[in-house]
N, C-alpha and C positions, 0 to 999 in steps of 0.2 A: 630458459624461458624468458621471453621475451618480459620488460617491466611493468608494461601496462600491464598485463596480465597478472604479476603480482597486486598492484594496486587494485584490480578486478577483485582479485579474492579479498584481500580486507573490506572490499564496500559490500562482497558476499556474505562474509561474517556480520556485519554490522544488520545488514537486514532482516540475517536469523535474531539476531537479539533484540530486535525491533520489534517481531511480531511476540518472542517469545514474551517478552516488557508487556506488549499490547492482549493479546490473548489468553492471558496469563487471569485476566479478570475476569474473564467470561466462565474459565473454565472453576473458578471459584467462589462465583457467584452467587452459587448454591448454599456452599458453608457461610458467608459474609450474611446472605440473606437471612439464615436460621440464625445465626448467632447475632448480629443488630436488630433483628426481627424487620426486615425489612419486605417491601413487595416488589411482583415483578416490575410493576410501575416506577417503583423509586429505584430498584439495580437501575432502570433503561436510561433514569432521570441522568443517575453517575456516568455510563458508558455516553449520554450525549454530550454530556458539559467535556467531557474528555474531548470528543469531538469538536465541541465548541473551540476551545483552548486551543488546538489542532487549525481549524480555519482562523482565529485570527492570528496568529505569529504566521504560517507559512508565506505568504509573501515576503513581509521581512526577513523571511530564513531565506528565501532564494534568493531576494537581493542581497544579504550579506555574504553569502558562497559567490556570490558575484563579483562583487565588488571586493571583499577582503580575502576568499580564496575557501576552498575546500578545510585545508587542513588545521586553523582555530577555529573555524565553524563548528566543524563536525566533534574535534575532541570537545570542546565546551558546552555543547548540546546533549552530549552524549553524558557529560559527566551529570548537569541539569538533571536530564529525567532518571537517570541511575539513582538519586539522590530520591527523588518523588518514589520509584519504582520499592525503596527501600522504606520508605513513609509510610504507603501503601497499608504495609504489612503494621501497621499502628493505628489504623482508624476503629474509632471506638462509637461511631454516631452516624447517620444520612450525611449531616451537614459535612462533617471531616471528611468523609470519603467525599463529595462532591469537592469539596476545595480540591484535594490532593489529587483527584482524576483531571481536576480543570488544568491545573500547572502542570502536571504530568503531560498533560496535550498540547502546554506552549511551549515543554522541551523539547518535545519527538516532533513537532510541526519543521523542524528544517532539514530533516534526515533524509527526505527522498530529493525535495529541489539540490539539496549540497550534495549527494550523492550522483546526481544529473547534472552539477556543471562540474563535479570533478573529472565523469566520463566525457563531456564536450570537450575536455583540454586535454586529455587525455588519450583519446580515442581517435581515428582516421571514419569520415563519415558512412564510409562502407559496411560498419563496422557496428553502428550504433542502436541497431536494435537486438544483435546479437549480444553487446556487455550489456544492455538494460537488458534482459530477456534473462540473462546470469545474474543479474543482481535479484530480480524479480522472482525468480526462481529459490534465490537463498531467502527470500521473505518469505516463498511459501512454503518450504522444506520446513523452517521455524511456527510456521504458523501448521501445517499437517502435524509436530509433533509434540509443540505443546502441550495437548490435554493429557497424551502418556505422560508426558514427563511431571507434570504438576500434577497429577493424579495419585503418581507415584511418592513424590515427594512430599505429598499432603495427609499420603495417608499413613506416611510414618511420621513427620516433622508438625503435619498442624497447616492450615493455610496461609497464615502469616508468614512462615518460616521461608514460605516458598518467595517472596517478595524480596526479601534480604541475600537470599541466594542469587536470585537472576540478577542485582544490583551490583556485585560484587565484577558478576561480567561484562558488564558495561563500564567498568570503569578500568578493566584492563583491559578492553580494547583501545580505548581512547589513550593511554598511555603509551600503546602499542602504535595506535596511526601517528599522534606528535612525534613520534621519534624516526618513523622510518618517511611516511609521505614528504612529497614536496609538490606546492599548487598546481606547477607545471614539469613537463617532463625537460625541460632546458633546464631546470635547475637540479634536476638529480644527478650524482654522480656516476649513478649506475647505467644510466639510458645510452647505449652503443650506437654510433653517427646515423646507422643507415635507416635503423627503427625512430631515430628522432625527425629524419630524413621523412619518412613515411607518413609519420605523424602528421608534420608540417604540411605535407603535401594536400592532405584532404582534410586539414582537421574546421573542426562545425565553427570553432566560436576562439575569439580573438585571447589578448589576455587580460588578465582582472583588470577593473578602474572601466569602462567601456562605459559610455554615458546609457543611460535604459531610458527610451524611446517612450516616455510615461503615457503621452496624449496618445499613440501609435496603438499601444495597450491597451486604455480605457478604450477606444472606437473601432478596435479590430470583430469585425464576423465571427473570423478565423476563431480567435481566444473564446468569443462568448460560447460560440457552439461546440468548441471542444469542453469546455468548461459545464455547458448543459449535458453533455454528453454522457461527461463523468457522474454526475449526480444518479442518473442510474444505477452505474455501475456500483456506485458505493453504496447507495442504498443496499442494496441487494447483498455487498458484501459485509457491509454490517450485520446481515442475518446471521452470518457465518461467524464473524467475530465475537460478538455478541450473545447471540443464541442458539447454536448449535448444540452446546453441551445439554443444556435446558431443553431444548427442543427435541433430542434423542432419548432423553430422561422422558419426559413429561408426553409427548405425540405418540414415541414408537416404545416405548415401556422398555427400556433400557438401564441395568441396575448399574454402579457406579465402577467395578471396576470395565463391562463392556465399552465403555462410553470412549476412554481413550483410543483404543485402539479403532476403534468404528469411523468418529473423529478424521485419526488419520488417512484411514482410506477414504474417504472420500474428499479430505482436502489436499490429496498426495496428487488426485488430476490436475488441479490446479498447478500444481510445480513443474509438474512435465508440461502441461498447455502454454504456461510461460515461453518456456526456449522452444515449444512450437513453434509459435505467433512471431518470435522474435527472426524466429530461421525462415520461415515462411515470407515475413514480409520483407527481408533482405534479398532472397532470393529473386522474389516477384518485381521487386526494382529493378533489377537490371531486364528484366523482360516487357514490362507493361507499365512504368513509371513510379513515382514515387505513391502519386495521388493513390490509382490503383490498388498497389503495393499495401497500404495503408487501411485503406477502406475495404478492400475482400475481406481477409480475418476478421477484421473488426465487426463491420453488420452481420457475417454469418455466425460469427461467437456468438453476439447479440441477442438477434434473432432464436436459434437453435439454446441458449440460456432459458430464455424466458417460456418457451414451448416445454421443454423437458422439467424446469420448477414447476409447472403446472401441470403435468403428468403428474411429477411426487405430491403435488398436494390433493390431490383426486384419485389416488392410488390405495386402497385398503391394504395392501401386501405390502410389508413391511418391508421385506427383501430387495421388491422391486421398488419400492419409495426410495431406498438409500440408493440403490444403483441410478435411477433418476436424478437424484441429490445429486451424488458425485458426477454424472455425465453434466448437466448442469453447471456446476462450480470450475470445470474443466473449460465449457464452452466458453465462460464470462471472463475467465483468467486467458484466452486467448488473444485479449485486444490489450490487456495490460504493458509489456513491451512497446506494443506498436503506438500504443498511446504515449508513452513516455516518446519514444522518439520521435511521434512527432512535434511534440513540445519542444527538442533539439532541430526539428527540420526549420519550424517558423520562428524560432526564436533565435538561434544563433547565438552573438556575444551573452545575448538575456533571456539565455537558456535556463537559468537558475529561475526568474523572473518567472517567464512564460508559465515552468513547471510549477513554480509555485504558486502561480494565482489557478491553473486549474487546479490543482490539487488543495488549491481553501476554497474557491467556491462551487468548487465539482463536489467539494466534502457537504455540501445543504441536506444531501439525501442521507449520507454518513449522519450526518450531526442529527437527522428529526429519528431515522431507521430504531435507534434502541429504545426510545420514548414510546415512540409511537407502532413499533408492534409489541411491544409490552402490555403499553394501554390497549388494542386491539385483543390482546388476548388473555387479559383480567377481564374486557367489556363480554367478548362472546365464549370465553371456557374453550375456544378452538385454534389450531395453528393454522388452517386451512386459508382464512382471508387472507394473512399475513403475505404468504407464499405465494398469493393469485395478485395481489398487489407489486408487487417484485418485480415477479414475471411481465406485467405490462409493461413499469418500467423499464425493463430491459428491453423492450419494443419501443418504446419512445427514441430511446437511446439509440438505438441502434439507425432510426431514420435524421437524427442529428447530423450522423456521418455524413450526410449526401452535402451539408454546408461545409463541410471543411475541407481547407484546398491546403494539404504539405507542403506542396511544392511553392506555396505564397509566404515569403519572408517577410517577418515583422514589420509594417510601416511603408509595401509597397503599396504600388495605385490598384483601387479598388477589394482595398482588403476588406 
């Protein structure tokens, strides 16, 4: 097996731990709320500040995978929020749990930009929306299986217990990556002439230390509208993150052991839509260009997202609400991949960078989504606006697309 492809698999792993870290609250939500007597307005308060925490480190998380390298980034980050993820399971109050959700957000903020410039040094550009499409994929295998697994574990251990447990895996991953990773594939021992040969040949982005084109950044189109883009998107998947378990409980009268497994299937499209979008839009490259390539999946995800959330929320048939649900979560996990890669198309050496300023201010819609359909639905007793609100944005978003040019490299004329 060729080595990138083992390094593939550990940023595989790390993704599943990511969501199981992140979604892990959602799906306990329920018991933390009876038990600190809390409402759905103060859970959504927690799950933003998380957010919060989340958009301001991610820039500096992608410039430090930048500039100092994937592999103390990522083990130090990793051990951070392991550390919170274990905290977690000790909050006695609103307040505690908001601190401990906030830091928890500025540990996990550099796990997907350090994760994207380990693939730009790593990877041959051919190649780059297929290992993000695979990594993207392991976040949402972690994220469909979650609620079984914490479900499970909750209802024999307690829901704290569950916190201390997924903590323990994040801290032997990271043990795991210092020991074997190395930043670049010229420094491993293991990487064979020809595969390094290849590598070199096309790969995205230079090596660490690359000066990051700051002005280029703040005045690019390109970043703003990728960056508006995302806010959609996360809105929307904050639904998911956030209130999905609640919202299968509480909308379609779901009692707690159904919940996981329901859960899973309909965030299980999402995993497959991933290395869709990713195989799709590599393939479309070499026939119709990058620009192309980039923008079909993307606005037809979009589009066909926002259309089918709003079938489930206007659906009385329960059946056919989740099948909606899940066609839906599928369609919007379609551009996921393509999005990250194109962060590696315009960004290049500040590939870390690029990815991580969308991914903290594409997070506005992430950071307002669990407040603010909370308070939407303590204000009207319904999920229904929540769900039609979404759905526009996912229309919004999807005509962002038409600003954004891949194939324009950070800092060229008329970006």
């Amino acid at each position: 097996m060729p080595v990138r492809y083992r390094a593939l698999a550990f940023l595989f792993v790390l993704m599943m731990i990511t969501y199981l870290d992140r979604v892990c609250f959602s799906t306990t939500a329920g018991a933390i709320s009876a038990e600190l007597e809390l409402s759905l307005e103060q859970i959504g308060i927690a799950g933003s500040c998380f957010v919060l925490g989340y958009v301001l480190f991610e820039i500096p998380g992608g410039w430090l995978a930048d500039r100092f390298g994937a592999r103390a980034m990522l083990t130090r980050i990793v051990i951070w929020w392991s550390a919170f993820t274990a905290l977690t399971g000790t909050a006695w109050n609103l307040g505690s749990l908001i601190a401990i959700r906030f830091l928890f957000g500025c540990g996990e903020a550099g796990a997907f930009p350090g994760a994207t410039s380990a693939i730009a040094r790593w990877f041959p550009r051919n190649e780059l929306a297929r290992a993000q499409s695979i990594v993207m994929f392991g976040s949402r295998i972690g994220f469909a299986m979650t609620s079984w697994i914490v479900i499970a574990l909750m209802t024999s251990y307690g829901w704290r217990s569950v916190y201390w447990i997924f903590a323990v895996l994040g801290i032997a991953w990271a043990a795991g990556w210092a020991r074997w990773y190395r930043d670049t594939p010229e420094r491993h021992r293991s990487v064979a002439p020809d595969e390094l040969a290849l590598i070199r040949d096309q790969r995205s982005a230079s090596g660490h230390g690359a000066r990051v084109p700051w002005g280029a950044l703040a005045t690019s189109r390109n970043v703003w509208a990728l960056c508006g883009m995302y806010s959609g998107y996360t809105w929307g998947l904050y639904f998911y993150i956030q209130w999905l378990p609640t919202y299968l409980e509480q909308a379609r009268g779901l009692e707690l052991p159904e919940i996981g497994p329901t859960a899973a299937a309909v965030l299980l499209s999402g995993a497959f839509a991933n290395l869709a979008g990713g195989w799709l839009s590599d393939r479309l490259a070499h026939r119709v260009g990058i620009r192309a390539a980039r923008r079909i999946p993307a606005m037809a995800g979009l589009i066909s997202a926002g259309i089918f959330l709003a079938l489930s929320a206007k659906v009385a048939d329960d059946t056919i609400a989740l099948v909606c649900l899940a066609i839906s979560f599928g369609c919007a996990e379609l551009i996921l991949a393509v999005t990250w890669a194109t962060c590696l198309d315009i960004g290049g050496s500040a590939a870390g960078v690029v990815s991580g300023t969308m991914n903290s201010l594409g997070q506005v819609g992430g950071a307002l989504a669990p407040w603010l359909i909370g308070l939407m639905v303590d204000r009207t007793g319904s999920w229904e606006l929540p769900l039609l609100v979404s759905a526009g944005y996912y229309g919004i978003s999807a005509t962002l697309w038409l600003a954004i040019e891949p194939e324009k490299r950070l800092g060229e004329a008329n970006d």
